[in-house]
C-alpha positions in Angstrom: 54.7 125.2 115.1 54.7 123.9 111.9 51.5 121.4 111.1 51.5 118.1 109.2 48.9 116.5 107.4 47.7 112.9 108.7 49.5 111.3 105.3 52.8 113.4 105.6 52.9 112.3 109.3 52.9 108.4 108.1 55.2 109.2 105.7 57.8 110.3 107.9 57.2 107.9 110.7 57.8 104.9 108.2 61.1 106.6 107.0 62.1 106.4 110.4 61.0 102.6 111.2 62.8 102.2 108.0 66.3 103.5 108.6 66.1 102.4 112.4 67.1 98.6 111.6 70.6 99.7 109.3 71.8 101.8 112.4 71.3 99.0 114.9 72.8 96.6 112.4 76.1 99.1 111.9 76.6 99.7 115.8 76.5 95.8 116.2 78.8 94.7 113.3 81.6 97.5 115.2 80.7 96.4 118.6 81.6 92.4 117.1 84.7 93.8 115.6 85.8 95.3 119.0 85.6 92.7 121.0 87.2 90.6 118.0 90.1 93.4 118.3 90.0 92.7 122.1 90.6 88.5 121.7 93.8 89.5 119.2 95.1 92.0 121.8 94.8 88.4 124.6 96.6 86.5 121.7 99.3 89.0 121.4 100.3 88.4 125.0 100.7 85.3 124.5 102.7 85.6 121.3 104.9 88.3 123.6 105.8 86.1 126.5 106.8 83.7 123.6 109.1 86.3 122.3 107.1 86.5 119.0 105.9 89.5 117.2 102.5 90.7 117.2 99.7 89.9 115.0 98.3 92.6 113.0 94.1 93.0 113.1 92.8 92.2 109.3 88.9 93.5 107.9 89.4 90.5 105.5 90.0 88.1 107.3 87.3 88.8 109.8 84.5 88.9 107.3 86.2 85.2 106.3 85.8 84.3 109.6 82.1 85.1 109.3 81.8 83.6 106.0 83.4 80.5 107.4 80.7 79.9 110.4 78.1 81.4 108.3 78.6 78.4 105.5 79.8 75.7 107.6 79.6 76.0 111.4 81.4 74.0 113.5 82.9 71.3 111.3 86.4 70.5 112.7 88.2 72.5 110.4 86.8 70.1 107.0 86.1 72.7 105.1 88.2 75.5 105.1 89.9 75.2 102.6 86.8 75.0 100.0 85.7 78.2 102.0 88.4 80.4 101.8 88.9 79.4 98.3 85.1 80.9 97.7 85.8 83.4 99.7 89.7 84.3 98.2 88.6 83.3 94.7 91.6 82.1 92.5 93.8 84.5 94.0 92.9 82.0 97.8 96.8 80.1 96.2 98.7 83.5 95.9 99.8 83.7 99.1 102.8 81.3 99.0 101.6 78.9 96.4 100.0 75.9 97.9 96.7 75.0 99.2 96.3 76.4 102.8 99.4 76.9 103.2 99.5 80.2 104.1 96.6 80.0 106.9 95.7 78.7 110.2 92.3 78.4 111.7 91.2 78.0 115.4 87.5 76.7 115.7 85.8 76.4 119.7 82.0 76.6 120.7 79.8 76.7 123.6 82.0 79.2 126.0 80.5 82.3 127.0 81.8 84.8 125.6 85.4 85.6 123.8 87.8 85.8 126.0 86.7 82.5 127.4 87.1 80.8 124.2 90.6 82.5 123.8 91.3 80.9 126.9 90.5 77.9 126.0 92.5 77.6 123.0 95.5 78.6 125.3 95.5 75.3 127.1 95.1 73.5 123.6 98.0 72.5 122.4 97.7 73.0 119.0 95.8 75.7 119.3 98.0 77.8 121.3 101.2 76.8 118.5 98.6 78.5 115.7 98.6 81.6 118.5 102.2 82.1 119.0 103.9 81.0 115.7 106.1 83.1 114.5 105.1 82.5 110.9 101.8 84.1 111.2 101.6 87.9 110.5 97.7 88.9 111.0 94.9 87.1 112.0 90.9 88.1 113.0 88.4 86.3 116.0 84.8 86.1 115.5 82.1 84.9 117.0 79.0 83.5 115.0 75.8 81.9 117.6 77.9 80.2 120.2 80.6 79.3 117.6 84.4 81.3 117.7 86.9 81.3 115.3 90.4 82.8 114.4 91.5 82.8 111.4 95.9 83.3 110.9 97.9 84.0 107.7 101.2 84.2 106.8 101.0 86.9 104.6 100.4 90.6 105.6 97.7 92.8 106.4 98.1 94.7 103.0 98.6 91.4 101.2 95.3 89.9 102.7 93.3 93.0 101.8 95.3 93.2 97.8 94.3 89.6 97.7 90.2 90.0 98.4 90.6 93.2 96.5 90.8 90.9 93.2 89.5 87.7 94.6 86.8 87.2 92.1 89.2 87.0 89.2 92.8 87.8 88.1 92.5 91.8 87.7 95.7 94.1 86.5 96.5 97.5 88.0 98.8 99.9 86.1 102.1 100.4 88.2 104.3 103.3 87.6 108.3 103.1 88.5 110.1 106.2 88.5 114.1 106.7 89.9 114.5 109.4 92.1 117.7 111.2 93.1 118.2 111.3 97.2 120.0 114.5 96.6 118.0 116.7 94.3 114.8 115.2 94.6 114.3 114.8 90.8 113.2 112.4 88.7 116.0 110.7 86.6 115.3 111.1 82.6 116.8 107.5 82.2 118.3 104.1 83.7 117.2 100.1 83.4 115.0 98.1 85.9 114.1 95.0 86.2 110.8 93.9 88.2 109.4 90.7 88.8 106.9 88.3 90.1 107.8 86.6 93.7 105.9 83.5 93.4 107.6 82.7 89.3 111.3 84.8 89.6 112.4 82.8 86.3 109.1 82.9 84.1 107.7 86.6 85.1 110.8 88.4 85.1 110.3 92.5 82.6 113.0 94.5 82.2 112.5 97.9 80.9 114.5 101.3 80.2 113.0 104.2 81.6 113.7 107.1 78.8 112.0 110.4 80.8 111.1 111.5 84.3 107.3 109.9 83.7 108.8 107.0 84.5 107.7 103.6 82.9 104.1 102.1 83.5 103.6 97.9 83.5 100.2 96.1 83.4 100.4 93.7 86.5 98.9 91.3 88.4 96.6 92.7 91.7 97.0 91.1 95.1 100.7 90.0 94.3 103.7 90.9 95.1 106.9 92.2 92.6 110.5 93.3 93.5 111.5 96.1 91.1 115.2 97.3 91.0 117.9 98.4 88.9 120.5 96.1 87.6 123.4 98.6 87.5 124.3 101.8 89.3 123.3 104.5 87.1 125.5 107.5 87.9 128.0 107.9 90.5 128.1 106.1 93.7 124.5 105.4 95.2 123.5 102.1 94.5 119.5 101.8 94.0 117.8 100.5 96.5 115.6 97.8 95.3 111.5 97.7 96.5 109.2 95.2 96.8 105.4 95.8 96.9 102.4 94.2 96.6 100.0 95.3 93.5 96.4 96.9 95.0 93.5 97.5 92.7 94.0 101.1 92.0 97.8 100.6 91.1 100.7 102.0 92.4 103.6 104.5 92.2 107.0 103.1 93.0 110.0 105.2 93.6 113.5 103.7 93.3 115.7 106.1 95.1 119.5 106.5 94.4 
């Protein structure tokens, strides 16, 4: 067997005391987000026996959940919207344009564990409409102390994550549109789109010729969301399809296939 030396030993035992605390920390922020996962999954059959499409789990908005006990506890809901906007940055007012607009939030405390407190929102009125509207994509529950929150937005899961992506200030991602033929598979060598800005369809409105099979690049706006397509039919009888997408920090490669 292999000796150590008294010093060497130390060493390695404080390199172990050392790392202990991170693993115990990682195995408890999963176990949180499982039983958050767990609460969404009661939610969703209550959104099913109202007919209404499920909500889709969201990283982001769970970690806003935590932000949102973590800075202001329990306070009835006063300030989320100064949290989310700390928490969204400026891009918080991209997802439909207007302050809060595009969230919900349900707020209990001093239940036992998680699936009481979903419980308890299901016999509150308001509450349970947050739960089952049908204008609410994805959503996350937490629990912070004895406080438990969801948190509901009407835009998507990609959306929410494209958002917090650029939250701290208005970054641009290079997109690349290229047209594709749906019989050949090739890129076509030319053809006119037009791509523009959802939330200002009048002011942020490009139009661009593509002259090869690179396709054409534009500098846009991360964490929102364009419609690109082509004005005309180019050749024959396929009508491009047009795409919408939503910009995400590395960019994106959009195909308009004909």
């Amino acid at each position: 067997m292999r000796k150590y030396t008294r010093v060497a030993m130390l060493i390695i035992a404080f390199m172990m005391i050392m790392t202990m605390p991170k693993v115990a920390v990682a195995k408890a922020s999963s176990k949180k987000i499982a039983t958050g996962k767990k609460a969404l999954k009661q939610i969703n059959s209550y959104r099913k026996k109202a007919g209404v499409d499920k909500l889709e789990w969201s990283d982001e908005l769970y970690e806003a959940c935590i932000y949102r006990l973590k800075t202001s506890g329990y306070d009835k809901h006063e300030n989320v919207i100064r949290d989310l906007k700390a928490y969204f940055g400026g891009l918080y007012y991209t997802i439909d344009g207007e302050e809060a607009s595009g969230f919900g939030e349900n707020l209990t405390r001093g239940q036992n564990n998680m699936k009481a407190a979903v419980r308890a929102w299901r016999k509150s009125e308001g509450h349970y409409r947050n739960m089952i509207s049908k204008d609410y994509k994805c959503c996350a529950v937490a629990k912070y102390k004895n406080m438990y929150i969801t948190l509901f937005s009407t835009a998507s899961k990609a959306k929410i994550k494209a958002l917090k992506s650029g939250a701290d200030n208005n970054k641009t991602a290079i997109v690349n549109v290229k047209i594709k033929s749906g019989e050949t598979g090739e890129y076509e060598a030319s053809g006119n789109i037009v791509i523009y800005d959802t939330e200002d369809k009048w002011n942020l409105t490009n139009t661009a010729r593509i002259k090869d099979s690179s396709g054409v690049d534009f500098k846009l706006t991360v964490g929102h969301t364009y419609v690109v397509y082509c004005p005309k039919i180019i050749a024959g009888d396929n009508k491009v399809r047009r795409v919408e997408f939503t910009v995400t920090a590395d960019g994106n490669r959009i195909e308009l296939v004909r």
